[in-house]
C-alpha positions in Angstrom: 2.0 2.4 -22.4 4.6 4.1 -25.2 3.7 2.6 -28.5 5.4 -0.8 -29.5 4.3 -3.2 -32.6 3.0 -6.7 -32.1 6.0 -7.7 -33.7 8.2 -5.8 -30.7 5.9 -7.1 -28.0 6.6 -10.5 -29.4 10.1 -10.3 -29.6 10.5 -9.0 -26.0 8.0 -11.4 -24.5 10.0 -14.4 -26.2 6.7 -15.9 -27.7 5.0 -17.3 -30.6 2.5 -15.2 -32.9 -1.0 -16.6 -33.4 -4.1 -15.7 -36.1 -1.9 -12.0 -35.7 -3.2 -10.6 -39.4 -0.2 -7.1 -39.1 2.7 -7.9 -36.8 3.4 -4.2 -37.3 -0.1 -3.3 -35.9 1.0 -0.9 -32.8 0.0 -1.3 -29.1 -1.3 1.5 -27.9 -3.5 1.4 -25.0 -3.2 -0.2 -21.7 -1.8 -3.7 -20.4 -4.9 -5.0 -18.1 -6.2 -8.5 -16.8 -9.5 -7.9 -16.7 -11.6 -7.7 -19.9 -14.0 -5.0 -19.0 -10.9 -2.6 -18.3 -9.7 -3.2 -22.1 -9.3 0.2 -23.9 -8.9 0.4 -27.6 -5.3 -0.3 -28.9 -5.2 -2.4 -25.4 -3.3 -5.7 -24.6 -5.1 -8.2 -22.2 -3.2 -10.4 -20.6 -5.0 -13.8 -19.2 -4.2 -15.5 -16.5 -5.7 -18.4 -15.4 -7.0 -17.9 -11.6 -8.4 -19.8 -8.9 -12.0 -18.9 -9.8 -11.9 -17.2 -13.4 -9.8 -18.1 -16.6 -8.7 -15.3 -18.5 -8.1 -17.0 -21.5 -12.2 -17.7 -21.5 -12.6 -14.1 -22.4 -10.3 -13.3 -25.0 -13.0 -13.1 -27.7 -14.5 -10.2 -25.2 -11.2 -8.3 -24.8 -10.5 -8.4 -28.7 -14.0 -7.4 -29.2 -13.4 -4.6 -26.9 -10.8 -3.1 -28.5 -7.4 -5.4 -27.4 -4.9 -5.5 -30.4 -4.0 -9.3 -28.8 -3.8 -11.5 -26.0 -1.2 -12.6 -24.2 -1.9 -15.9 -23.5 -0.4 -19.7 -22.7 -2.2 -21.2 -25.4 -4.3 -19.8 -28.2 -7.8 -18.5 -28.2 -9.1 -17.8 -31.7 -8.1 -14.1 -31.4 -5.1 -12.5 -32.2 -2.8 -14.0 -29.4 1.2 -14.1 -28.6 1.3 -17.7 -27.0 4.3 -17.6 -24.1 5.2 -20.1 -21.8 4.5 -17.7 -18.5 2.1 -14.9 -18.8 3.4 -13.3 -15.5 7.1 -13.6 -17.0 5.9 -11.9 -20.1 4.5 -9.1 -18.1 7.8 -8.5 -16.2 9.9 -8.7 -19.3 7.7 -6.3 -21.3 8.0 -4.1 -17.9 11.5 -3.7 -18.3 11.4 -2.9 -22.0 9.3 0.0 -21.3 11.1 1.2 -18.3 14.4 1.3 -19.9 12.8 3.3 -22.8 11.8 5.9 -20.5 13.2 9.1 -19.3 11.1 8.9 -15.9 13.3 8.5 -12.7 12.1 5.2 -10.9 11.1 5.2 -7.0 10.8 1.9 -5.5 9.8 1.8 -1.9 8.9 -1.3 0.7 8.6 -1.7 4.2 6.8 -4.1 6.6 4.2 -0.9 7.3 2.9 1.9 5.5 3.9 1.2 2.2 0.7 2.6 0.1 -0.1 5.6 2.4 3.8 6.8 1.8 3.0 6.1 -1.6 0.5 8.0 -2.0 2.2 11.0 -0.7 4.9 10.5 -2.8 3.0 10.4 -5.9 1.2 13.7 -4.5 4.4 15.6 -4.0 6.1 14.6 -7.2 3.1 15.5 -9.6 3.8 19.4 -8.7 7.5 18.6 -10.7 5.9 16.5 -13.5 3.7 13.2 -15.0 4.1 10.7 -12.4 2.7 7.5 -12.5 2.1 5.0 -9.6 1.2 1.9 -7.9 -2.3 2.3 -7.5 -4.0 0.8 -3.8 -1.7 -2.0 -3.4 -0.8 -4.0 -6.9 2.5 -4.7 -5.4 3.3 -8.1 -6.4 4.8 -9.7 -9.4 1.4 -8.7 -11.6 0.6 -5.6 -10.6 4.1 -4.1 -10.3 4.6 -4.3 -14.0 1.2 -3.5 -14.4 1.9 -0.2 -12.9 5.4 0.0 -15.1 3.5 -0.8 -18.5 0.8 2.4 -17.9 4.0 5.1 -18.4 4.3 6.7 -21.5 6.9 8.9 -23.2 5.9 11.7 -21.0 6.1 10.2 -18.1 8.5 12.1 -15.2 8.7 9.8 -12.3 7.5 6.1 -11.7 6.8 5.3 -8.0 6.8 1.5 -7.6 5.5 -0.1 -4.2 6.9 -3.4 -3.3 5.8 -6.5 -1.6 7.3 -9.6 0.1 6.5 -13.1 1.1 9.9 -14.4 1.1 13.8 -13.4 0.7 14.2 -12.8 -3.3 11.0 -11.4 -4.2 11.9 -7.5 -3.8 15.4 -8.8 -5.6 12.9 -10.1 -8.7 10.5 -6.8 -8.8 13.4 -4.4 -8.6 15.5 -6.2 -11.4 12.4 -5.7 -13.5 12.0 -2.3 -13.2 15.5 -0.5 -11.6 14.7 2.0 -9.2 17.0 5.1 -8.9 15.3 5.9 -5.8 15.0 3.4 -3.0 12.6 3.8 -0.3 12.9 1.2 3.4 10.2 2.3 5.6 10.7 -0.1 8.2 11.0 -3.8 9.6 8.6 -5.1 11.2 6.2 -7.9 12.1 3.6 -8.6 8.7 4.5 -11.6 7.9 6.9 -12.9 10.1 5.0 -16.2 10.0 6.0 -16.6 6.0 9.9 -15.2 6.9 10.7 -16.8 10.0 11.9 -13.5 11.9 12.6 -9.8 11.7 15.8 -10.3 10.7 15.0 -12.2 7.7 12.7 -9.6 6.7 15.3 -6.9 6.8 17.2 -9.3 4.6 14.7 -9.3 1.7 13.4 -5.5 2.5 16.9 -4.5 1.9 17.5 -6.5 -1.1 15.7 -3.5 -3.1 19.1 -0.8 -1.9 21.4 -3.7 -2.8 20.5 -2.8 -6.5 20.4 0.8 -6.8 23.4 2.2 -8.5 26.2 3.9 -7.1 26.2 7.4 -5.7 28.1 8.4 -8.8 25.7 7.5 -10.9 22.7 9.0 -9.2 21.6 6.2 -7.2 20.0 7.4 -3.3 18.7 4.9 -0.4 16.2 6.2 1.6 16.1 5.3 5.2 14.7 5.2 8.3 17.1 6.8 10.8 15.0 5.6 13.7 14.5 1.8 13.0 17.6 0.2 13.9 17.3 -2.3 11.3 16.5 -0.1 8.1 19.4 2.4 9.2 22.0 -0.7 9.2 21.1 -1.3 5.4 23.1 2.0 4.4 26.2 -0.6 4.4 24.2 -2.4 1.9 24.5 0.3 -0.8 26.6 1.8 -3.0 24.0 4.6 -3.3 24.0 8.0 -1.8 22.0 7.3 1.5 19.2 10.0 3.0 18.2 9.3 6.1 14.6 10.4 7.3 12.9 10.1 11.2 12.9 12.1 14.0 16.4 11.1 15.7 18.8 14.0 15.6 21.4 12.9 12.6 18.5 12.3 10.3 19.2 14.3 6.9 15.1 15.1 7.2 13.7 14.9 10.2 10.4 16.4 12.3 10.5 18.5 15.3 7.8 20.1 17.8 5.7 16.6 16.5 2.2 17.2 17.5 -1.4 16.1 17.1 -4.3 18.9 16.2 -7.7 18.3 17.8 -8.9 16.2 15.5 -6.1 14.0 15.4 -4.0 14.9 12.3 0.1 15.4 12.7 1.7 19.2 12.9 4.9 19.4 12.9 8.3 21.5 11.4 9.9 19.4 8.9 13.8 19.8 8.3 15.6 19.3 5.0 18.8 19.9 4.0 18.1 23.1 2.1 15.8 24.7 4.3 12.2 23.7 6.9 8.6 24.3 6.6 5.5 23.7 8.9 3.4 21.1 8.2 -0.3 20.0 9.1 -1.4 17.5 7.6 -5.2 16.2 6.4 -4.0 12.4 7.1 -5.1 10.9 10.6 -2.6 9.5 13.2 0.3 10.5 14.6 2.2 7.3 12.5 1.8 9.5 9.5 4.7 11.9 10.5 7.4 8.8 9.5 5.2 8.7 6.5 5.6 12.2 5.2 8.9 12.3 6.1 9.7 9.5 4.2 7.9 10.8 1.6 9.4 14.2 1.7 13.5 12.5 1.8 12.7 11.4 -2.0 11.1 14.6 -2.8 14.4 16.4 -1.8 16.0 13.9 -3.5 14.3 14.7 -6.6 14.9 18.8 -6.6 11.7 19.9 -4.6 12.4 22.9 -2.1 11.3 22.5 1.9 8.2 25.0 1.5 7.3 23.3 -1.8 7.1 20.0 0.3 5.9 21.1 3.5 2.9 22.7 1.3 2.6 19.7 -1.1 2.5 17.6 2.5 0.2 19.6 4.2 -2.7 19.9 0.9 -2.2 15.8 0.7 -5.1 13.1 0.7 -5.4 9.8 0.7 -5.6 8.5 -2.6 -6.3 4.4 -1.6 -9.5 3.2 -0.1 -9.5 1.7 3.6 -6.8 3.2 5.2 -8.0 5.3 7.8 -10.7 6.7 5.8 -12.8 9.0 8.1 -16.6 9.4 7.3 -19.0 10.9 9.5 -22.8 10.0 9.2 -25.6 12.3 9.3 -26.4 11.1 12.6 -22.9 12.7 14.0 -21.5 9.0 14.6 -18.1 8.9 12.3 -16.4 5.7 10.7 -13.1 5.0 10.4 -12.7 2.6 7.8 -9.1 0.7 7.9 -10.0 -2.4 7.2 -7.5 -3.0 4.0 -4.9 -4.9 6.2 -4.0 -5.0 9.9 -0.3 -6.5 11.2 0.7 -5.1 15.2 2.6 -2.1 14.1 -0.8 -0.6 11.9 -3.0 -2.0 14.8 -1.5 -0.1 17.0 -0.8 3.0 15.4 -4.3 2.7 14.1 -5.8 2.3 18.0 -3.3 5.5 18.8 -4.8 7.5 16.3 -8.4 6.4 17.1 -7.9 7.7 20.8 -6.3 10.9 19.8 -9.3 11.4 17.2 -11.8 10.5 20.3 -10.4 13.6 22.3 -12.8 16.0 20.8 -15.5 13.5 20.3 -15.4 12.3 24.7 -15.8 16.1 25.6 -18.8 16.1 23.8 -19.8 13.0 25.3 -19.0 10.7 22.4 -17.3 7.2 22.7 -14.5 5.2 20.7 -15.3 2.1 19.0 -12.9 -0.9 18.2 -14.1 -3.0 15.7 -11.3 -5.1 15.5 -10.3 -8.8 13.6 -7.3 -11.3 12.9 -4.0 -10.2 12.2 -3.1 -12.8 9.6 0.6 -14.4 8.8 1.8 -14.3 12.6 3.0 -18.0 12.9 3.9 -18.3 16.3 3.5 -14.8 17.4 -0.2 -14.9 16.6 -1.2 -15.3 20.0 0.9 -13.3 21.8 0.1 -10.3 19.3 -3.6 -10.7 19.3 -3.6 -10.9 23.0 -1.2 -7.3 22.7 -3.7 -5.7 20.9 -6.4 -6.2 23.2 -4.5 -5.2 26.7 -3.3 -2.2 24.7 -7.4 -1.0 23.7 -7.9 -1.4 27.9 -4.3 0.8 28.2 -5.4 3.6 26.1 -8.3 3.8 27.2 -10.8 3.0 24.1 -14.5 3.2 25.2 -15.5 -0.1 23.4 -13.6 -2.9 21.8 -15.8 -5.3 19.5 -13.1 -8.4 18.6 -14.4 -10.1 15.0 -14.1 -13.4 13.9 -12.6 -16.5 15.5 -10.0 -17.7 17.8 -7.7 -14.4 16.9 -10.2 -12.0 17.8 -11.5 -14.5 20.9 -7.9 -13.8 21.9 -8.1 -10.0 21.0 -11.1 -10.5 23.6 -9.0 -12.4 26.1 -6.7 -9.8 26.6 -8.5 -6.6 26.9 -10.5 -8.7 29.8 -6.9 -9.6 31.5 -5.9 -6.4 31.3 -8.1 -5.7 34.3 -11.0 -3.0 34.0 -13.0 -3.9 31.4 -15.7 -6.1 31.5 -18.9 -5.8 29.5 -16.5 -2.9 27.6 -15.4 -6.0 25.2 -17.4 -8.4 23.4 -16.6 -10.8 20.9 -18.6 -11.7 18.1 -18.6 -14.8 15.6 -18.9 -12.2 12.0 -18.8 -9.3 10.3 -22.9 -9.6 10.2 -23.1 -10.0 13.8 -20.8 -6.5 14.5 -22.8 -4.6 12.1 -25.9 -6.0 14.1 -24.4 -4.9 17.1 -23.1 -1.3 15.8 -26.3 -0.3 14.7 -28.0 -1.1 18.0 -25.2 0.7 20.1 -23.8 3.6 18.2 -24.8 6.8 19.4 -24.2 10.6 17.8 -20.5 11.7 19.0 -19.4 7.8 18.6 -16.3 7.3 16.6 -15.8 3.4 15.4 -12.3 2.2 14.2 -12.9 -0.7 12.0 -9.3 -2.6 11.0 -8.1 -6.1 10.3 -6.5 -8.5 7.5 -7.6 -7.7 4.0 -8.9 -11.5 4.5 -11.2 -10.7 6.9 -12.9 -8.6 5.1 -14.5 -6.2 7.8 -14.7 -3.1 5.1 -18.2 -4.8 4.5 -19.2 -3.4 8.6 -17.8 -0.3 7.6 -19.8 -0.1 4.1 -22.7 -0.9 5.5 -22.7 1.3 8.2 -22.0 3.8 5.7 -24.7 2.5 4.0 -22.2 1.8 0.8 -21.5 -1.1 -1.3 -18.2 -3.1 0.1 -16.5 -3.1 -3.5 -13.7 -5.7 -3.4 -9.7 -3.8 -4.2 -7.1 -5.6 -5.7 -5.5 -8.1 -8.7 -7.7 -10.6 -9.9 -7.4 -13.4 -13.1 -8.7 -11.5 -16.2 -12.5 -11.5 -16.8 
């Protein structure tokens, strides 16, 4: 974080000094929740979570370096006491954004959101410091979070934004003012908590709503081939890029193909010049990605070879998503178990098949190990049911359906689909599908594992992999 006193802090978090001994003592490490991430110079913020109460380990975060605690009440330590710690963290967000030089990228979208990110960030470290979301601290915490680890040198601050609800986008991008904004698409994750697609492209395009003008350097990026994304460009006063493969698209993809191993080629377009890309990424979903991707990079100065290069050298930088790992024994894991709504699922089974063409001519078989797709409402059933006709359609060797009623339905429609029989099983538990895997997997298999982050199916694919399933994500200081 750029260096700020205790008195600043305090003044821009709107709160009340406690057992403080030098208000002009400087921050000048990091802004964490958790205790045992403190550097020296630090600020811990606690929260007080379902399981864990930050404020219990105060005495540990000052004792490992934190300058203070940000806290409701105090805690023997050197504390400024606020009324809302998450409020503090958003206003002391926007302090240290404004201070900045960096240009601000904000990007959301019902799909897709951290593996565009990712290749954002990748593409704009070749023109400078960048700083970004890392996996998926999204929300109200770990957006500022994110914000707070820029410093003066910072170049470019890519900012990945979540939803439950009309108003929350509206919220994260009034705390840290994107210059860039970034709409992937509209679609069903968590159409239980909005009520319909259209009220999801109503809070997704609440974040080009508050871009500024043209004029003033503002640019939407959109999705020229989701209907509802491309109407937002009424929406803004910003210059809007569109990206996609439809014909008008200011960056677009042509002669879109998949290699052997299942990873996109294509000729990307720009308006100042093309460039072929191949890329490292898996599935042919990842073309929208990179183009997305690429439409800000343009934005920001970078030439079409410098992208299509910077595009094709790309990783993945966040675990579980599509993370491909093959064993010793010639049997490779796909681990995408980080979240699962029907657009990913079935992108993720498309990809699965494509990657199995190699694998089937050496006699190899594809694996679905497949759970609940949470936040459906209504859909649920229908969606679940999709999901398994569509594993019968493409023709995926084996579909393993995890959990209860949603993956019984997952079941249920892979066996009305028609062919399949003992093809799909369904099991009660993530122990149960490991139990299985291990007794069925054969050299030349390739096993897709994907569902809600909920479900938690990353543990099949760590312990297949023989790996400790580490948890990912926010959690109340410790």
């Amino acid at each position: 974080m750029i260096s700020l006193s205790l008195a600043e802090v305090t003044a821009i978090v709107g709160g009340r000094p406690y057992d403080i001994p030098d208000l002009d003592q400087r921050v000048t490490g990091p802004v964490v929740i958790d205790s045992r991430e403190v550097r020296p110079g630090g600020l811990f913020a606690a929260f007080a979570g379902e399981r864990v109460d930050g404020h219990d380990y105060a005495e540990r975060a000052v004792a490992a370096g934190a300058v203070a605690v940000v806290a409701t009440r105090p805690v023997g330590v050197p504390a400024i006491v606020v009324d809302d710690v998450v409020a503090a963290l958003g206003a002391l967000a926007r302090a240290v954004v404004e201070r900045l030089g960096a240009r601000v990228v904000g990007l959301t979208g019902s799909a897709g959101k951290t593996s565009t990110k990712d290749l954002i960030a990748q593409l704009l470290e070749r023109l400078g410091p960048t700083v970004w979301t890392p996996g998926s601290f999204n929300n109200e915490i770990g957006m500022p979070l994110t914000a707070l680890r820029a410093d003066d040198a910072t170049r470019h601050l890519v900012l990945e934004m979540g939803a439950r609800g009309v108003g929350h986008i509206r919220y994260l991008a009034e705390l840290t003012p994107p210059h860039i904004g970034l709409v992937l698409n509209v679609g069903t994750a968590h159409i239980g908590e909005f009520g319909g697609r259209e009220q999801i492209a109503q809070a997704k395009g609440e974040l080009v709503e508050g871009l500024p003008s043209a004029e003033a350097g503002g640019v939407a990026v959109l999705n020229a081939d989701d209907p509802l994304v491309r109407a937002m460009s009424a929406r803004t006063k910003a210059e809007v890029l569109l990206f996609g493969e439809a014909a008008d698209a200011h960056v677009r993809a042509e002669n879109v193909r998949l290699t052997d191993l299942g990873q996109p080629s294509f000729t990307l377009h720009t308006p100042t010049g093309c460039g072929d890309v191949t890329m490292r990424l898996y599935g042919e979903h990842h073309v929208s990605n990179a183009l997305a991707a690429a439409a800000v990079a343009h934005a920001l100065g970078m030439s079409a070879p410098e992208i299509a290069e910077a595009l094709s050298e790309a990783g993945q930088l966040s675990r579980w998503r599509m993370e491909v790992t093959e064993r010793a024994d010639g049997v490779t894991i796909v681990n995408d178990a980080y979240n699962a709504n029907p657009e990913s699922m079935r992108a993720a089974l498309r990809a699965l098949v494509a990657m199995g063409t190699a694998h089937r001519a050496q006699g190899g078989r594809t694996w679905a190990v497949l759970g609940q797709m949470a936040e459906l409402g209504e859909e649920s059933l229908a969606e679940h049911d999709a999901v398994g006709r569509l594993a019968v359609r493409l023709n995926v060797s084996k579909l393993v359906a995890v959990g209860g009623q949603e993956a019984a339905w997952i079941d249920m429609g892979a066996k009305n689909e028609g062919s399949w029989g003992e093809e799909s099983v369904h099991v009660s538990d993530a122990r149960a599908a490991v139990e299985l895997l291990r007794r069925e997997l054969r050299p030349g298999d390739i096993a897709l594992v994907k569902a809600s982050r909920s479900v938690g199916l990353e543990q099949v694919a760590a312990e297949l992999l023989g790996e400790p399933g580490t948890a990912e994500g926010e959690g109340a200081g410790r």
